[in-house]
Structures are given as C-alpha cells and as structure tokens.
C-alpha positions in Angstrom: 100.1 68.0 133.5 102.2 66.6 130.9 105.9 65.0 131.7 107.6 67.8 129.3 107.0 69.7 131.9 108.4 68.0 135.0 111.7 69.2 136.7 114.5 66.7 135.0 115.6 65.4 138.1 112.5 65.4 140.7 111.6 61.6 141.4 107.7 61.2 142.0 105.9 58.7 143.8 103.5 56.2 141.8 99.9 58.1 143.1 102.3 61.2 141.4 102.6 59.5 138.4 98.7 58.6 138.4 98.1 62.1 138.7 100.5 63.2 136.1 99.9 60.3 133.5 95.8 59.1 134.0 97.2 55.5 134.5 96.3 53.5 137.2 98.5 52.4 139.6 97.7 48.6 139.1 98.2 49.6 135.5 101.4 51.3 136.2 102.9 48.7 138.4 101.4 45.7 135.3 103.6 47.6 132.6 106.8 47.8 134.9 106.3 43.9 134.6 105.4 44.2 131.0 107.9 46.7 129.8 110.7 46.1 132.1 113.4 46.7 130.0 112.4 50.1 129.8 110.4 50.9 132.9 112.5 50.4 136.0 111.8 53.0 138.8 114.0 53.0 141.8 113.1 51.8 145.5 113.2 53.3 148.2 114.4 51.8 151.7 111.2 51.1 152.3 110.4 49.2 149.1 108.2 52.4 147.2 108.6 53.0 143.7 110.4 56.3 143.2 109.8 57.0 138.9 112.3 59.8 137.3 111.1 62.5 134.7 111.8 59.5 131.9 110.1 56.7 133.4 106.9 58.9 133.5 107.7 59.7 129.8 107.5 56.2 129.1 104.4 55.6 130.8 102.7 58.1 128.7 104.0 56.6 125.4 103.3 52.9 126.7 99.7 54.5 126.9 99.4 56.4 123.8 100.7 53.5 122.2 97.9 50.9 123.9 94.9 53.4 124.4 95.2 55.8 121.6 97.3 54.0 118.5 95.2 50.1 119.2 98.7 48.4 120.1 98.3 45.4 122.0 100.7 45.1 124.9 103.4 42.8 122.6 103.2 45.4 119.9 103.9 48.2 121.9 107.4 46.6 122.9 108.5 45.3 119.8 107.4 49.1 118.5 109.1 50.5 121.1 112.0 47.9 120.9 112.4 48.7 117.6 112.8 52.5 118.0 115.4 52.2 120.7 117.5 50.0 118.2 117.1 52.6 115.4 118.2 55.5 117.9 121.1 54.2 119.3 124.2 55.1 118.0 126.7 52.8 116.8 130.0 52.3 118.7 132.6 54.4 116.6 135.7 53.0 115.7 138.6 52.9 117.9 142.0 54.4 117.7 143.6 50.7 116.7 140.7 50.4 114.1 140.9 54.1 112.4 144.9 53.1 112.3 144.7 50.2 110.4 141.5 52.0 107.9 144.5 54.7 107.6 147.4 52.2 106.6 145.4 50.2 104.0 144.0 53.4 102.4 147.4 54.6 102.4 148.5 51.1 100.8 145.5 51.1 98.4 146.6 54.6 96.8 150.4 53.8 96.7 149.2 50.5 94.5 147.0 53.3 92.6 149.7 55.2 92.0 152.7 52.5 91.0 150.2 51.2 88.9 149.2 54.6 87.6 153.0 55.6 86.8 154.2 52.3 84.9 151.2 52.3 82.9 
C-alpha cells in the first residue's frame, strides 16, 4: 500500500510503517537519527513510535531517494533540505512595512510629478 492512500490523521505503529513502506525497522529507526529534522514520530507513554500519514511520506522519499535515485544518506538531506527551503513561503510583509512601501511610493510620485509640472 502506498502512503497517498492512508487516512490523514491515523498514526501507525513502526511494524505498520514496515508493512506500508518495505523499510526495515532498524532502517526506519537509523533515518529518524539521520533525517531528524524531518522525521520525528511521536511517543507514546510507553516510549513506541507513533508515525503520522507524513512521516511515512517521508520515509518513502528518504527511500526512493537512497534505493532508487543512488543518493547517499548526506545527499538525500541536503536534496531534501534544499527543497524544503525552495517550498517555503516567504514571511509577507507586515501592516507597519506595507505602510511605509505606501508613503514612499506616495512620496516618489509627488517628486515625479513636481518635477513633471515645473519642467
């Protein structure tokens, strides 16, 4: 079964995500080390991984990258650091910023025009 198919917010257990992904559990529990800025499944009370819909997502890319594209494990993060950076959006611009963009437009075309009319 592939993860575009799991329930968005089931949690499953890691002999789940074995079953779901092909990777091995020691595998599985090496790459939370490796790639822990993005692989970090919640614990239970009593210490078991519980992985969410997008941490089984990013097991199968962590393996498609390693097993089917020839990434080594260093690769495969800076690839996948990379694409994070070029998805996430940039901050936009406060109310106190677009102000002041407002009031030196408004002061550029008021020079533009003075200028414009004593020319």
């Amino acid at each position: 079964m592939k993860s575009g198919k799991l329930p968005e917010d089931n949690l499953y257990s890691i002999a789940q995500v074995n079953a779901i992904t092909g990777v091995a559990k020691p595998t599985i529990r090496f790459w939370e080390k490796e790639f822990n800025e993005f692989l970090n499944p919640l614990r239970t009370e009593g210490n078991q991984r519980r992985y969410s819909r997008n941490n089984v997502e990013t097991i199968e890319k962590i393996n498609h990258l390693v097993r089917v594209d020839g990434y080594t494990l260093e690769g495969a993060r800076k690839k996948m650091e990379f694409e994070k950076d070029e998805s996430t959006p940039t901050e936009a611009p406060n109310h106190d910023q677009l102000e002041k963009l407002a009031d030196t437009m408004s002061d550029y075309l008021l020079k533009k025009l003075l200028e414009k009319s004593t020319a």
